[in-house]
Each structure stands twice: as C-alpha cells, then as structure tokens.
PQR file of N, CA, C, O and H, with PARSE charges and radii, in Angstrom:
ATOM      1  N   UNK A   1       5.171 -21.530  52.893 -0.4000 1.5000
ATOM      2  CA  UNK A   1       6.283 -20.623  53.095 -0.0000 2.0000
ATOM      3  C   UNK A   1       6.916 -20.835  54.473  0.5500 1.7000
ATOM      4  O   UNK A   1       8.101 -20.645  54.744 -0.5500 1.4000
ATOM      5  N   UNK A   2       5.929 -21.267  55.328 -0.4000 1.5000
ATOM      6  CA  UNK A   2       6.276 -21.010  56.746 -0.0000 2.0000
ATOM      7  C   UNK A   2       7.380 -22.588  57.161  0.5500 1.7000
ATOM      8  O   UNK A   2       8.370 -22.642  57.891 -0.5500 1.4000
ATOM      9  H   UNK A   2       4.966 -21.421  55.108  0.4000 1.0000
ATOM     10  N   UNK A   3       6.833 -23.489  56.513 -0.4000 1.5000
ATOM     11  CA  UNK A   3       7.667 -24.726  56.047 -0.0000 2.0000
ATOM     12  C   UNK A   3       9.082 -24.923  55.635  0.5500 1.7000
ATOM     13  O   UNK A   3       9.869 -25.664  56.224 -0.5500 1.4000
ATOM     14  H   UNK A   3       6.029 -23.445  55.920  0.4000 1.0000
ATOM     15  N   UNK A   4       9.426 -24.015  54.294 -0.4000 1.5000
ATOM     16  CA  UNK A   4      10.338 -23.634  53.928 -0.0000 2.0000
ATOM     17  C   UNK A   4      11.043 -23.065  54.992  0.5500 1.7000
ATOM     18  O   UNK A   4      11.826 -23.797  55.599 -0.5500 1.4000
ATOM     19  H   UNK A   4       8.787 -23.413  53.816  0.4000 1.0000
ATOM     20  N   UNK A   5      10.903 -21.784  55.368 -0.4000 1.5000
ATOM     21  CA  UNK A   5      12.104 -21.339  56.440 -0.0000 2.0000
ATOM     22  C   UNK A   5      12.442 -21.982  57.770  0.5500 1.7000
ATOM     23  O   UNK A   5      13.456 -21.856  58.457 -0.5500 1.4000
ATOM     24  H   UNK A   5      10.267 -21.190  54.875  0.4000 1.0000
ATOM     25  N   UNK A   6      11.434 -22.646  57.950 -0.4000 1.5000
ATOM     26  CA  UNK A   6      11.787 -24.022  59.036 -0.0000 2.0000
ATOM     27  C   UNK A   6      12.557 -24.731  58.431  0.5500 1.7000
ATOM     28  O   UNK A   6      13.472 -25.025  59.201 -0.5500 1.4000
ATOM     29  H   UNK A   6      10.611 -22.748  57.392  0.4000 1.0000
ATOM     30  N   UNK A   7      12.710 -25.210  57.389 -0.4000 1.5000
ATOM     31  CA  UNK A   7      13.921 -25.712  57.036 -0.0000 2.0000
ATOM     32  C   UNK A   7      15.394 -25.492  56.408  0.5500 1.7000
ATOM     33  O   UNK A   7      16.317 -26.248  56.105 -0.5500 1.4000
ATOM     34  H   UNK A   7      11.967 -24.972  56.763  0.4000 1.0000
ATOM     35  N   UNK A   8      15.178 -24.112  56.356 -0.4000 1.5000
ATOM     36  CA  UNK A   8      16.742 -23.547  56.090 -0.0000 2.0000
ATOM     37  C   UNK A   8      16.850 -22.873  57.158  0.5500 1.7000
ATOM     38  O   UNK A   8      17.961 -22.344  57.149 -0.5500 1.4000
ATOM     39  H   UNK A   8      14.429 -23.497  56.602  0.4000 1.0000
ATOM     40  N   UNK A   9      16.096 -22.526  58.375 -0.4000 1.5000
ATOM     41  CA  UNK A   9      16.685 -22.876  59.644 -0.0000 2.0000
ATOM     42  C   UNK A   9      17.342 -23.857  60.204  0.5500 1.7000
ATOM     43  O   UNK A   9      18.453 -23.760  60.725 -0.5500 1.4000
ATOM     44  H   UNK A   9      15.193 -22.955  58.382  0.4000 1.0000
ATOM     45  N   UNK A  10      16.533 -25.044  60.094 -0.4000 1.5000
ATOM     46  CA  UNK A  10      17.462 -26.041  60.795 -0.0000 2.0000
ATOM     47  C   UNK A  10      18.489 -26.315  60.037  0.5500 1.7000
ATOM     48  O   UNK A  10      19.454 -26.682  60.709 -0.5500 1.4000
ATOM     49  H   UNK A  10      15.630 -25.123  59.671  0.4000 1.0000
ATOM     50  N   UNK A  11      18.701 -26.281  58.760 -0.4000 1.5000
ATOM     51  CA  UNK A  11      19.717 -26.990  57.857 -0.0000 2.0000
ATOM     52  C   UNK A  11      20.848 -26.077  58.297  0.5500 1.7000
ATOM     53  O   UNK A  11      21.931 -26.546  58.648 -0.5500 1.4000
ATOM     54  H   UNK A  11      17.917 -25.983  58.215  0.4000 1.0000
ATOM     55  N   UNK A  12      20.497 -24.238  58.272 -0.4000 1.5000
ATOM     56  CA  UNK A  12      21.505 -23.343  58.818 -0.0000 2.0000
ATOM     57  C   UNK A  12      21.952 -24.292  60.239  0.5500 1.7000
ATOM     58  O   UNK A  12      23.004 -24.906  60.421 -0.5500 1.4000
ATOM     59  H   UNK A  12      19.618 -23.856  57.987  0.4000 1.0000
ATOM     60  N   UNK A  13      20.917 -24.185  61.030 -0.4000 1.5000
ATOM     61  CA  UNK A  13      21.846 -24.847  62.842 -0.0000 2.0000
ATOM     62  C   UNK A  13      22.707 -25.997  62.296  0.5500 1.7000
ATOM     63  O   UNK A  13      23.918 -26.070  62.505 -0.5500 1.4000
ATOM     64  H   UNK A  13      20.062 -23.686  60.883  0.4000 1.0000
ATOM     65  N   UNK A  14      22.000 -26.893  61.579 -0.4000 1.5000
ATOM     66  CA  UNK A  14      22.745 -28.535  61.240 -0.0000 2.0000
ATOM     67  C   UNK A  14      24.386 -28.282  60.746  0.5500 1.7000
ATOM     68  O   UNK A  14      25.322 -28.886  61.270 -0.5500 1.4000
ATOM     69  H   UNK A  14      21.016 -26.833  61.408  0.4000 1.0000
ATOM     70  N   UNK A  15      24.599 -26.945  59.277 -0.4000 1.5000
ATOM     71  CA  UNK A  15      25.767 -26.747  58.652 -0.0000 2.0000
ATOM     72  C   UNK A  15      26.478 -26.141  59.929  0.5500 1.7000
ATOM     73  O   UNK A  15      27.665 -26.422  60.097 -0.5500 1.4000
ATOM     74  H   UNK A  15      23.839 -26.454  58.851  0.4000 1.0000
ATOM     75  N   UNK A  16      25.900 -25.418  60.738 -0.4000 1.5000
ATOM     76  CA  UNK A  16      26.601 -24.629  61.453 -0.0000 2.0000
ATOM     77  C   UNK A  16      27.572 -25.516  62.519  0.5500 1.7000
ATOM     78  O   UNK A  16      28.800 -25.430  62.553 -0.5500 1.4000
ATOM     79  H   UNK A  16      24.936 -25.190  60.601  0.4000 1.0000
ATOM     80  N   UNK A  17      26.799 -26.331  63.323 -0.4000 1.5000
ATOM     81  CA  UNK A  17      27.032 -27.366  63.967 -0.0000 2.0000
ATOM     82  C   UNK A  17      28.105 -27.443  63.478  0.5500 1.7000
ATOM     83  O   UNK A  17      29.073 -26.865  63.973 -0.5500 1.4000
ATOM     84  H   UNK A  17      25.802 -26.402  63.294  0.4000 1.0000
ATOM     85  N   UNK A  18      28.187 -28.272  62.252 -0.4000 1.5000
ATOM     86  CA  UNK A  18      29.027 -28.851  61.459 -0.0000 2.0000
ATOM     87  C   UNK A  18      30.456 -28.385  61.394  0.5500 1.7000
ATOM     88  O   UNK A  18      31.423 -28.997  61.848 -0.5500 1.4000
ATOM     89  H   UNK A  18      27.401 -28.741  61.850  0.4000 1.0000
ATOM     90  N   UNK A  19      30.469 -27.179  60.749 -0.4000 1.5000
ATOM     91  CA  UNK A  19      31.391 -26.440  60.659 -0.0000 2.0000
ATOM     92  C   UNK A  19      32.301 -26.241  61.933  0.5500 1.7000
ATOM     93  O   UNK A  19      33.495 -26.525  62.021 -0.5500 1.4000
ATOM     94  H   UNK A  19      29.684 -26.682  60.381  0.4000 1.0000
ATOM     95  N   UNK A  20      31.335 -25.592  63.082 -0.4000 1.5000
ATOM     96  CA  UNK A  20      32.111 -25.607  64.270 -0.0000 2.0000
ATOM     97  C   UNK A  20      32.924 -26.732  64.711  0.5500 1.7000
ATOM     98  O   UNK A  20      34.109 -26.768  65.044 -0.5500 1.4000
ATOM     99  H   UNK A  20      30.364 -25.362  63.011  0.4000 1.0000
ATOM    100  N   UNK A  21      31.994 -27.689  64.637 -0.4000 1.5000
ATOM    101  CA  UNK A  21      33.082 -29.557  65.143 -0.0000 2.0000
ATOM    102  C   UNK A  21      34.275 -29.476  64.116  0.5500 1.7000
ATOM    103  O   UNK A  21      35.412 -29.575  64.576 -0.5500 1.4000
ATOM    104  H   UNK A  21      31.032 -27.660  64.366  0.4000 1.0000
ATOM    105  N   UNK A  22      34.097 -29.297  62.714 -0.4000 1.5000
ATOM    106  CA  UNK A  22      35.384 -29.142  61.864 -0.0000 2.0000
ATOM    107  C   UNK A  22      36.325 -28.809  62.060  0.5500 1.7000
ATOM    108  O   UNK A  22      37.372 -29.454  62.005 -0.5500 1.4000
ATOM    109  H   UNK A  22      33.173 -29.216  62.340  0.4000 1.0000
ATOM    110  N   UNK A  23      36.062 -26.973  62.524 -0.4000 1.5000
ATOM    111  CA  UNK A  23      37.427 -26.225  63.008 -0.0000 2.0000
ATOM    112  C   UNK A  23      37.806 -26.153  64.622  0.5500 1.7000
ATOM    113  O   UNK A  23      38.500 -25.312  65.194 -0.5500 1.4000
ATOM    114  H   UNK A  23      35.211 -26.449  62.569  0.4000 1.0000
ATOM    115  N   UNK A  24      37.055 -27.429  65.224 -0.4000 1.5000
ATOM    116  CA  UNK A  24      37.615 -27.624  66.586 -0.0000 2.0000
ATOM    117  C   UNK A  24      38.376 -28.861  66.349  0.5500 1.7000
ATOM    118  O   UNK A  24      39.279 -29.115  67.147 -0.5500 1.4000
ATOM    119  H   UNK A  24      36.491 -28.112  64.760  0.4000 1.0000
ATOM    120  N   UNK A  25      38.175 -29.579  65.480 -0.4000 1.5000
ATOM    121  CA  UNK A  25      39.089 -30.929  65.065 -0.0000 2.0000
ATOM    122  C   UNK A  25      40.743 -30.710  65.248  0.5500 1.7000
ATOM    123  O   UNK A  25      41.282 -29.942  64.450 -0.5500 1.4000
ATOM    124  H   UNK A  25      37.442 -29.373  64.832  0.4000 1.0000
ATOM    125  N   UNK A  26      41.481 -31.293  66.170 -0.4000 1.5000
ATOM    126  CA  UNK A  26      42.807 -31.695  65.943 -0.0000 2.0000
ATOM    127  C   UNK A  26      43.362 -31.991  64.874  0.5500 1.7000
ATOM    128  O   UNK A  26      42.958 -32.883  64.129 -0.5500 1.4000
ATOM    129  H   UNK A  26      41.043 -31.916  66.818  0.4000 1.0000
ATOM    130  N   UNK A  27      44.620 -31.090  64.615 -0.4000 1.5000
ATOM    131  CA  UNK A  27      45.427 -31.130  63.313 -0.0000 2.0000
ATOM    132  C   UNK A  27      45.392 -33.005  63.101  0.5500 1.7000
ATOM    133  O   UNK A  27      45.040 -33.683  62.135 -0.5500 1.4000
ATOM    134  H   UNK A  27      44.949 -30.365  65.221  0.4000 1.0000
ATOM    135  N   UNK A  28      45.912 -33.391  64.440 -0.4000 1.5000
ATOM    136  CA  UNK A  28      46.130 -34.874  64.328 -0.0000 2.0000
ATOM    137  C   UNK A  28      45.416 -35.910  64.024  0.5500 1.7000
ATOM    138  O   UNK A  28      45.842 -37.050  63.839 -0.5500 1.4000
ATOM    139  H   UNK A  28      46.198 -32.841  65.224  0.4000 1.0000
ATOM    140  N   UNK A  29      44.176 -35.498  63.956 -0.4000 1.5000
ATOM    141  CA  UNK A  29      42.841 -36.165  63.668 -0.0000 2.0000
ATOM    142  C   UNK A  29      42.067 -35.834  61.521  0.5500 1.7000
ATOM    143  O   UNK A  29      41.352 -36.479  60.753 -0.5500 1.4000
ATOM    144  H   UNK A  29      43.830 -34.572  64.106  0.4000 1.0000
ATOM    145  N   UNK A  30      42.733 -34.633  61.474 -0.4000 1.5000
ATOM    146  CA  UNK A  30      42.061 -34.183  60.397 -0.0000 2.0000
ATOM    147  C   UNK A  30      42.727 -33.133  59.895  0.5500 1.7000
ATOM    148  O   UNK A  30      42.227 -32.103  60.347 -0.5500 1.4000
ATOM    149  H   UNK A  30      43.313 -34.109  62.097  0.4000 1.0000
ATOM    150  N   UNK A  31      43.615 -32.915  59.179 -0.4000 1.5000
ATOM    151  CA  UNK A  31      44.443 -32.486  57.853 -0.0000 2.0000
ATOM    152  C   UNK A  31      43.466 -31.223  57.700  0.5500 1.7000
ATOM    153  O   UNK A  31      42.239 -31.252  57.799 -0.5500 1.4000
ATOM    154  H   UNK A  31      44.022 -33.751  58.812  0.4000 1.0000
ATOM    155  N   UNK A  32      44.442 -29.879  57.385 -0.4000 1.5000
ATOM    156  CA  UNK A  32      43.475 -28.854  56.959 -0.0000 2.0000
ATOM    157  C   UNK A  32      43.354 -28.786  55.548  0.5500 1.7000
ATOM    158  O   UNK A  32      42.720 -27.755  55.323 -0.5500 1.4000
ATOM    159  H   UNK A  32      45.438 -29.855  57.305  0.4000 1.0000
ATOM    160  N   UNK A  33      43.634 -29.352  54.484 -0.4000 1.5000
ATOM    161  CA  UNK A  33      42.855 -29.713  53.702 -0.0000 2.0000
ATOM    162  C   UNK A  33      41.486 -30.037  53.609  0.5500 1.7000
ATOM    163  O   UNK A  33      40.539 -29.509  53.026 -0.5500 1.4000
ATOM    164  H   UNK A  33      44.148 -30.189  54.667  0.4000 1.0000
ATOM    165  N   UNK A  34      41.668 -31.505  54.660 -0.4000 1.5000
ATOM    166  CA  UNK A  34      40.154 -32.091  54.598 -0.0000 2.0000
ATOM    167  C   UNK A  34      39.323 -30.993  55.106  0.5500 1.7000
ATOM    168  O   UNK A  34      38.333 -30.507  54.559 -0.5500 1.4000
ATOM    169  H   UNK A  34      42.437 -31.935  55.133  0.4000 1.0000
ATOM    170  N   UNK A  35      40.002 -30.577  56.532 -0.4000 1.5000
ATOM    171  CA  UNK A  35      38.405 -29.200  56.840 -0.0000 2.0000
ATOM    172  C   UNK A  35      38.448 -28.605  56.069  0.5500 1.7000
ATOM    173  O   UNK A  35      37.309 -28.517  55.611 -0.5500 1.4000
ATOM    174  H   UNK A  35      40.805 -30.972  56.977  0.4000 1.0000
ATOM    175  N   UNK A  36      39.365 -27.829  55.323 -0.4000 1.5000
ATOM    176  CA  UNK A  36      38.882 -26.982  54.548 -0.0000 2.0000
ATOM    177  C   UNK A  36      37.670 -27.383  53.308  0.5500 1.7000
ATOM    178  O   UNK A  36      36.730 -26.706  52.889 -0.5500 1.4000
ATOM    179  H   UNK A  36      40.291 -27.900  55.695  0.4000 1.0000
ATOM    180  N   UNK A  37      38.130 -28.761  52.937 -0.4000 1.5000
ATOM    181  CA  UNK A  37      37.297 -29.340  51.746 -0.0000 2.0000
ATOM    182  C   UNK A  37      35.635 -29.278  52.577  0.5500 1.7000
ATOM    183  O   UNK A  37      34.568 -28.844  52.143 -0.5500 1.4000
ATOM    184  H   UNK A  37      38.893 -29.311  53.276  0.4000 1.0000
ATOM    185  N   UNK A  38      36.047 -30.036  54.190 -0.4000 1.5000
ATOM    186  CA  UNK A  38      34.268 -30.443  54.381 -0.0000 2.0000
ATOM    187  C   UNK A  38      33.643 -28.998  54.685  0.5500 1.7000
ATOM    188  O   UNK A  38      32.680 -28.429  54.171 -0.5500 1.4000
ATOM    189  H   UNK A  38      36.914 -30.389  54.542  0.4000 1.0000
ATOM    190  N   UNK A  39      34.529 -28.601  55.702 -0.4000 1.5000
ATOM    191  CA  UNK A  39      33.667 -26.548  55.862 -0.0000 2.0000
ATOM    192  C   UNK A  39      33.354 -26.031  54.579  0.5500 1.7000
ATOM    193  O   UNK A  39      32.194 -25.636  54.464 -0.5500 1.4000
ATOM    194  H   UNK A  39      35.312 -29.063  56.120  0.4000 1.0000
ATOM    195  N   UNK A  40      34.062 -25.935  53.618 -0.4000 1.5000
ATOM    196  CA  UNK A  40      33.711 -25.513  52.438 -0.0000 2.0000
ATOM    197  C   UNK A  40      32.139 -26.265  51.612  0.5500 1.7000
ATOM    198  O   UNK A  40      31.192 -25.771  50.999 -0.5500 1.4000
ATOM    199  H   UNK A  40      35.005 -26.256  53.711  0.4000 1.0000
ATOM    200  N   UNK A  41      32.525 -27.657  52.006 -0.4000 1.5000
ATOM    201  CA  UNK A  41      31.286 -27.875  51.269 -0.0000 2.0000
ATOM    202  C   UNK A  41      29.832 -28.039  51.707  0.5500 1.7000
ATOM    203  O   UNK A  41      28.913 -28.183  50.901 -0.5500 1.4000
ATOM    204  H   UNK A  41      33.294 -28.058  52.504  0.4000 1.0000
ATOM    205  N   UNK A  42      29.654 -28.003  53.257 -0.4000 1.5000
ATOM    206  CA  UNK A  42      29.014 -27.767  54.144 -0.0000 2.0000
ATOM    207  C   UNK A  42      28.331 -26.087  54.123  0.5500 1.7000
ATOM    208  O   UNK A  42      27.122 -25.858  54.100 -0.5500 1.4000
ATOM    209  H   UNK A  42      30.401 -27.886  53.911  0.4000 1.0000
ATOM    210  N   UNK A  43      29.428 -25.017  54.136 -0.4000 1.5000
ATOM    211  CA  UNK A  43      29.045 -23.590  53.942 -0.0000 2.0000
ATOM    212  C   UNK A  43      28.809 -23.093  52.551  0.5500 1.7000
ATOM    213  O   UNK A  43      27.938 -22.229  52.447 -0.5500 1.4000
ATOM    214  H   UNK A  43      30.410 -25.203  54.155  0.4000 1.0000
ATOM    215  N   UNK A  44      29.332 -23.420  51.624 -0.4000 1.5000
ATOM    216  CA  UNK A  44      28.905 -23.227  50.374 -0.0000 2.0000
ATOM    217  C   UNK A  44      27.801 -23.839  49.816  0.5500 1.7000
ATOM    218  O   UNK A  44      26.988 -23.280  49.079 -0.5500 1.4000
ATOM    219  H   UNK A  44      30.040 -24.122  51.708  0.4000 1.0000
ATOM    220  N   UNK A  45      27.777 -25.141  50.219 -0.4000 1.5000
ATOM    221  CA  UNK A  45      26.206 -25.752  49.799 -0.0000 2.0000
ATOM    222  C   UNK A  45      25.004 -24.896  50.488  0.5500 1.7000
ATOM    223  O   UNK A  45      23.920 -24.516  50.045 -0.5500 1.4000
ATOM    224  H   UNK A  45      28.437 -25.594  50.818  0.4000 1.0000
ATOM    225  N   UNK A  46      25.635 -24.749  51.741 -0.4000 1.5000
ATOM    226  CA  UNK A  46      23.820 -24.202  52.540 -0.0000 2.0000
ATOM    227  C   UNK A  46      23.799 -23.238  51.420  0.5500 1.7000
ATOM    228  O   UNK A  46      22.894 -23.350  50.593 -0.5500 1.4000
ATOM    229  H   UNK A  46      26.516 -25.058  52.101  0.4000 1.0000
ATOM    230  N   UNK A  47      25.181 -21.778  51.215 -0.4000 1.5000
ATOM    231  CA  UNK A  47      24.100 -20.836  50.694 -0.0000 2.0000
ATOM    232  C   UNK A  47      23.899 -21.213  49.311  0.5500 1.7000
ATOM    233  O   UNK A  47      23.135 -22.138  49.587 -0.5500 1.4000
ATOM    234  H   UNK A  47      25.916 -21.687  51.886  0.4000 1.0000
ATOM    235  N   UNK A  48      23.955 -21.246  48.186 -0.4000 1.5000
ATOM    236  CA  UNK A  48      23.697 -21.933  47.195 -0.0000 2.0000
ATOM    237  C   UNK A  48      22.610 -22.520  47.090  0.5500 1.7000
ATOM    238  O   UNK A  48      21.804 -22.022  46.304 -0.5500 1.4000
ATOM    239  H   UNK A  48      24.575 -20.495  47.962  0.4000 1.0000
ATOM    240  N   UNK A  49      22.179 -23.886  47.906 -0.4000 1.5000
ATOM    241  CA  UNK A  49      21.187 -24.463  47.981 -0.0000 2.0000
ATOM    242  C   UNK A  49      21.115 -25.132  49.016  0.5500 1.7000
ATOM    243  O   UNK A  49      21.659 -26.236  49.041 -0.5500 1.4000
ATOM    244  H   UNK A  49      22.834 -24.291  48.544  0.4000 1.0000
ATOM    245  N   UNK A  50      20.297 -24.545  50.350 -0.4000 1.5000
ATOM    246  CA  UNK A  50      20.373 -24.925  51.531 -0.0000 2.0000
ATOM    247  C   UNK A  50      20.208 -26.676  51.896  0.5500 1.7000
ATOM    248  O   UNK A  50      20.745 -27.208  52.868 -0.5500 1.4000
ATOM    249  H   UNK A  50      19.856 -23.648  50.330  0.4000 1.0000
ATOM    250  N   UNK A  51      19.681 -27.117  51.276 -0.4000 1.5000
ATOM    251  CA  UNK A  51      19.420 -28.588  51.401 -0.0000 2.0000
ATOM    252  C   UNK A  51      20.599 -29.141  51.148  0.5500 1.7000
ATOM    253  O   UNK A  51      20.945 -29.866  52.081 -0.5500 1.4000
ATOM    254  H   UNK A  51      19.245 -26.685  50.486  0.4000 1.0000
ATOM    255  N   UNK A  52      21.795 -29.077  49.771 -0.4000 1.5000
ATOM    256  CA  UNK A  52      22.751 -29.725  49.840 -0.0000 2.0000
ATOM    257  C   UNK A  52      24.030 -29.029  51.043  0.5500 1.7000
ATOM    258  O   UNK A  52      25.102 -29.633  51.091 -0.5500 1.4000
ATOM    259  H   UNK A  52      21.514 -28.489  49.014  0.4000 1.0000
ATOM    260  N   UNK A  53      23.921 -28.326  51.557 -0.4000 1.5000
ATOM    261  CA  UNK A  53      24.572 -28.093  52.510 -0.0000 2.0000
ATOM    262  C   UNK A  53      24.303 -29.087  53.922  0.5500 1.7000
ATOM    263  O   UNK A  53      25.053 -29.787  54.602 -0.5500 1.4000
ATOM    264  H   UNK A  53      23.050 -27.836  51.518  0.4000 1.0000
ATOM    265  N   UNK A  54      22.961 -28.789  53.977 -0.4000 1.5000
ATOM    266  CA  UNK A  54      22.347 -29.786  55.262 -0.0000 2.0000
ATOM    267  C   UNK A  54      22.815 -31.412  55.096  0.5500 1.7000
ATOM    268  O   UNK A  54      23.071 -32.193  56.013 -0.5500 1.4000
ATOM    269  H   UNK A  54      22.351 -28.220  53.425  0.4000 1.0000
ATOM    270  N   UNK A  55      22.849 -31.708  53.426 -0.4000 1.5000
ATOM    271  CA  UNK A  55      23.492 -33.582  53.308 -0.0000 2.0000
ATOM    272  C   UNK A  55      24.860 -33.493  53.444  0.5500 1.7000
ATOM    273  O   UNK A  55      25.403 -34.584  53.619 -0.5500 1.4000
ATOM    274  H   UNK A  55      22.641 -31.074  52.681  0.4000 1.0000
ATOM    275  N   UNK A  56      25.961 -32.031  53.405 -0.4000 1.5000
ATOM    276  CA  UNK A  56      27.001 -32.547  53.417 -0.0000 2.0000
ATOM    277  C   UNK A  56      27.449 -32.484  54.967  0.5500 1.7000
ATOM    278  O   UNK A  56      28.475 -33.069  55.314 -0.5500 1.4000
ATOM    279  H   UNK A  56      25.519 -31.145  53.263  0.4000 1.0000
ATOM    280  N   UNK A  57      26.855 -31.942  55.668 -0.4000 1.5000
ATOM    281  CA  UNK A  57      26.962 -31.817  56.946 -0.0000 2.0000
ATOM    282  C   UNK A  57      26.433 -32.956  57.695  0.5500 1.7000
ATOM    283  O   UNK A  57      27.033 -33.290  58.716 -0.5500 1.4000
ATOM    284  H   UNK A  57      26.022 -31.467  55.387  0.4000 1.0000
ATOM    285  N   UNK A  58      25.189 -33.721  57.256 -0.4000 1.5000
ATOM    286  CA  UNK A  58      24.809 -34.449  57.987 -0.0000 2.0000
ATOM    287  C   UNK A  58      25.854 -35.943  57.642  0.5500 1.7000
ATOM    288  O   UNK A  58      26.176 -36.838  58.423 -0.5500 1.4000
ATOM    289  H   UNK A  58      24.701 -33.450  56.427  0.4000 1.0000
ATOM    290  N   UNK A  59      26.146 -35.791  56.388 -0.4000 1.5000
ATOM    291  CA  UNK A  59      26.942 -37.078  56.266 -0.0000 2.0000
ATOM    292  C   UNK A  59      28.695 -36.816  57.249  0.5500 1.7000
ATOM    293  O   UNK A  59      29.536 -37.505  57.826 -0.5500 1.4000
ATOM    294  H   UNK A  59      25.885 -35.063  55.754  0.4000 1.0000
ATOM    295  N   UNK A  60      28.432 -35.349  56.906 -0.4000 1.5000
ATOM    296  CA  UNK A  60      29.911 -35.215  58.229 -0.0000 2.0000
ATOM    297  C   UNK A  60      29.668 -35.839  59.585  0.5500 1.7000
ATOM    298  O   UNK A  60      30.467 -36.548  60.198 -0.5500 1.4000
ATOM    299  H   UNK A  60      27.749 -34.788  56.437  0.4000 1.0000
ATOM    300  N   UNK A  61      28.380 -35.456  59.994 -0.4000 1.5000
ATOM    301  CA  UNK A  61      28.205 -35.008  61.345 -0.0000 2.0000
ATOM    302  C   UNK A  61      28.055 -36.336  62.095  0.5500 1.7000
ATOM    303  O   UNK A  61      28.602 -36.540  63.179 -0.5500 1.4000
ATOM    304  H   UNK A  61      27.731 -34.880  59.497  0.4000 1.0000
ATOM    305  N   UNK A  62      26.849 -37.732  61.100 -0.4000 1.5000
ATOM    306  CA  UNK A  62      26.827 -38.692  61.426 -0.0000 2.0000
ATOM    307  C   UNK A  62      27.483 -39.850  60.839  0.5500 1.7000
ATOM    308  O   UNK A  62      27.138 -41.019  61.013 -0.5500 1.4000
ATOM    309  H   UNK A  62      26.405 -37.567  60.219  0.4000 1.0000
ATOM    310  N   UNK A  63      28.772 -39.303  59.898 -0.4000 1.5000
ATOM    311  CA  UNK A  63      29.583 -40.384  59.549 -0.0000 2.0000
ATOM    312  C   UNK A  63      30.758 -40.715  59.464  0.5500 1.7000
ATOM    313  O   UNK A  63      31.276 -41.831  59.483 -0.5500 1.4000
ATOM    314  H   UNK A  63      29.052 -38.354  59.756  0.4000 1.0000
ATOM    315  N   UNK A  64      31.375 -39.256  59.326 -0.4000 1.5000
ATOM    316  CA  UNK A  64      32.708 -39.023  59.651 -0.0000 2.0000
ATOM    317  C   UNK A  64      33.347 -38.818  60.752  0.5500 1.7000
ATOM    318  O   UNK A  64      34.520 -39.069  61.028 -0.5500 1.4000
ATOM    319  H   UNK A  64      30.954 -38.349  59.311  0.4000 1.0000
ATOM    320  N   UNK A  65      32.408 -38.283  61.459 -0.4000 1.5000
ATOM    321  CA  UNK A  65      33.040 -37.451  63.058 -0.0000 2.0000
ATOM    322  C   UNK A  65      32.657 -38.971  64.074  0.5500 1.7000
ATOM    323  O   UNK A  65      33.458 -39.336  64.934 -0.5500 1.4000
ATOM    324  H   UNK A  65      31.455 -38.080  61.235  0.4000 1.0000
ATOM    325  N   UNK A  66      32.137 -39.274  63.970 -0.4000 1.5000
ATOM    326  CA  UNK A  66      32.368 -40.368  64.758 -0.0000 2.0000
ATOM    327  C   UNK A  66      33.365 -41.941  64.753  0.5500 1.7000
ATOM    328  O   UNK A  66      33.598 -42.689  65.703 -0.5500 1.4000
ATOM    329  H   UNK A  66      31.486 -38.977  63.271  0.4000 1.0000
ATOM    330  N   UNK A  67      33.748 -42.040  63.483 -0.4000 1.5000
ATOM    331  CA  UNK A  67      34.880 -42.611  62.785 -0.0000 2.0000
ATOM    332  C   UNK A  67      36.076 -41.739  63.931  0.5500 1.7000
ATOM    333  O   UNK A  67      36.824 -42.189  64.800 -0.5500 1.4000
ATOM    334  H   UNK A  67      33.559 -41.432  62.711  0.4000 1.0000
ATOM    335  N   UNK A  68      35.821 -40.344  63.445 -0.4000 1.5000
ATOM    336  CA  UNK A  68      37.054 -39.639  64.150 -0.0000 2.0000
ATOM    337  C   UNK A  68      37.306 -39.623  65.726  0.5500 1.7000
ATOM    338  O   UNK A  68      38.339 -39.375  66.348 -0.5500 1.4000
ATOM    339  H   UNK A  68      35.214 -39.979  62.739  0.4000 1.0000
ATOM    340  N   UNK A  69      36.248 -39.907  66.095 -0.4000 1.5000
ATOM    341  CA  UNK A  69      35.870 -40.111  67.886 -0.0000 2.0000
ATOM    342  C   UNK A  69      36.605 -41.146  68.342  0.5500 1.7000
ATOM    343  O   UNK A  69      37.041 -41.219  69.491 -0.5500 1.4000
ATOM    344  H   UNK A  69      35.409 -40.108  65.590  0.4000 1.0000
ATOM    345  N   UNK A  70      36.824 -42.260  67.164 -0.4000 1.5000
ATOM    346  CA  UNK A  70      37.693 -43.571  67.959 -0.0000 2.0000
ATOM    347  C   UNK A  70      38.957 -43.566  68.659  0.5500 1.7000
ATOM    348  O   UNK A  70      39.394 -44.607  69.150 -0.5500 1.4000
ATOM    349  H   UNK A  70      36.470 -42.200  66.230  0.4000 1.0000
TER
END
C-alpha cells in the first residue's frame, strides 16, 4: 500500500510539473490547442489512472519540451 501512494505521489509532482511548463509556454512556441490537448491529457490521465497521466507527462516533459527549448 505504502508503495502505491509513493507512486501517485510522484506521478501527481511529475503531471503537475508538467502542466505548469505547459501553461507557461509562449503562444509562439505552442498553440493553445496543443496545451490544451497535452494539459488535458496529462490531468485527466493522472485522475482516471494515475500511471497514464505520469506517461503523458513524461513523454511531454522529456520529449517535447525540449524540442521546444531550441
């Protein structure tokens, strides 16, 4: 049990993360569409099922946002 909420803790910090870098993103960098699509699927996955929230965030966090950094 004690396992489990260690990990929809961190997955919560990981989406959260996430989300925040999203809606600090420049219009010019990222269309509010797209945030809306990745925040959405980032915050709706955690609660639903915390693990697919944590993959859509992590594929944001380490694949997209740094693409966007260039």
């Amino acid at each position: 049990m004690a396992v489990s909420l260690v990990l929809y803790v961190v997955s919560f910090v990981l989406v959260g993360w996430a989300i925040f870098d999203i809606v600090r993103q420049p219009a010019w960098k990222m269309s509010r569409n797209r945030k809306l699509a990745w925040g959405l699927g980032a915050g709706v996955g955690w609660f639903f099922l915390g693990f697919v929230g944590a993959i859509v965030a992590a594929i944001y966090l380490f694949g997209v946002r740094p693409r966007l950094a260039r």
